[in-house]
C-alpha positions in Angstrom: 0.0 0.0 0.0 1.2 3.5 -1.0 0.5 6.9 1.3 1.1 10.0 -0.4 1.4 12.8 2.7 -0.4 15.7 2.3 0.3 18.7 4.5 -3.5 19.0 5.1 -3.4 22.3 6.5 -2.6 24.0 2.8 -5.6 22.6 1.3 -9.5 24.8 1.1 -12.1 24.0 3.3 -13.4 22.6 -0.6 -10.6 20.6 -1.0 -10.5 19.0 2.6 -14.5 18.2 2.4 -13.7 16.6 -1.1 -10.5 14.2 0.8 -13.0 13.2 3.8 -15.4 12.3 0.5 -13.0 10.0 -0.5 -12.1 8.6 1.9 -15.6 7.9 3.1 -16.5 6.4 -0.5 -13.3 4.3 -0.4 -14.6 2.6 3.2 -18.1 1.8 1.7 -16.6 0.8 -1.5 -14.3 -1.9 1.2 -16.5 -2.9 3.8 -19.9 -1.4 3.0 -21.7 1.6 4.7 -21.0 2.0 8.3 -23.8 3.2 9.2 -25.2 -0.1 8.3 -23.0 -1.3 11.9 -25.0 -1.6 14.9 -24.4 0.5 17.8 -23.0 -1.6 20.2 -20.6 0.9 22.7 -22.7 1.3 25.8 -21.4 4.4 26.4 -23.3 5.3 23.1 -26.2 4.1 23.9 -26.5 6.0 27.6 -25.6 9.1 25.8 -28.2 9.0 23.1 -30.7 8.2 25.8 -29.4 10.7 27.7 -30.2 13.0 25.1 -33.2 11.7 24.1 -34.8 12.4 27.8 -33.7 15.7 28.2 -35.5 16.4 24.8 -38.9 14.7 26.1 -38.2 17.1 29.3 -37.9 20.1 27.4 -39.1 20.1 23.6 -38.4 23.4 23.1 -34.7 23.1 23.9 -34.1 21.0 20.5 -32.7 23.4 17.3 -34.0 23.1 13.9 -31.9 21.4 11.9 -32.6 24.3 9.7 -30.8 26.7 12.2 -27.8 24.5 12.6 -27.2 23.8 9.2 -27.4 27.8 8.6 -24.8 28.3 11.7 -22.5 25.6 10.2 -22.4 27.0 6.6 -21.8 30.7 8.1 -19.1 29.3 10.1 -17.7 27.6 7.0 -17.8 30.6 5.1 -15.9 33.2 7.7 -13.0 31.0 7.5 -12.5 31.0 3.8 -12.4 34.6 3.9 
């Protein structure tokens, strides 16, 4: 097996989004999706009921995905300036 290093810190938020893409297609392409993997860490599971109690406690605590994705993409874009 041959690794090319790349010094990731010189490549665009574009061009580090396009790697993980790769690399993500390349695992699927391997061993198939992992989200197909059961979640088995226990740790996991006390954490997503954790969270999933707190947002029966307080419903109105949850933010659209809407929101986040709007927050996310802003963020993206102040660092490529």
């Amino acid at each position: 097996m041959a690794i090319t290093t790349i010094d990731i810190s010189r490549l665009t938020v574009a061009e580090k989004l396009d790697l993980i893409d790769r690399l993500w297609d390349s695992i699927e392409a391997e061993h198939g999706s992992p989200h197909a993997e059961p979640v088995e860490s226990p740790e996991l599971i006390a954490e997503l009921k954790r969270r999933l109690e707190a947002h029966e406690r307080d419903p109105s605590s949850a933010i659209p995905a809407e929101e986040v994705f709007r927050k996310l993409n802003a963020e993206i874009d102040s660092h490529r300036k």
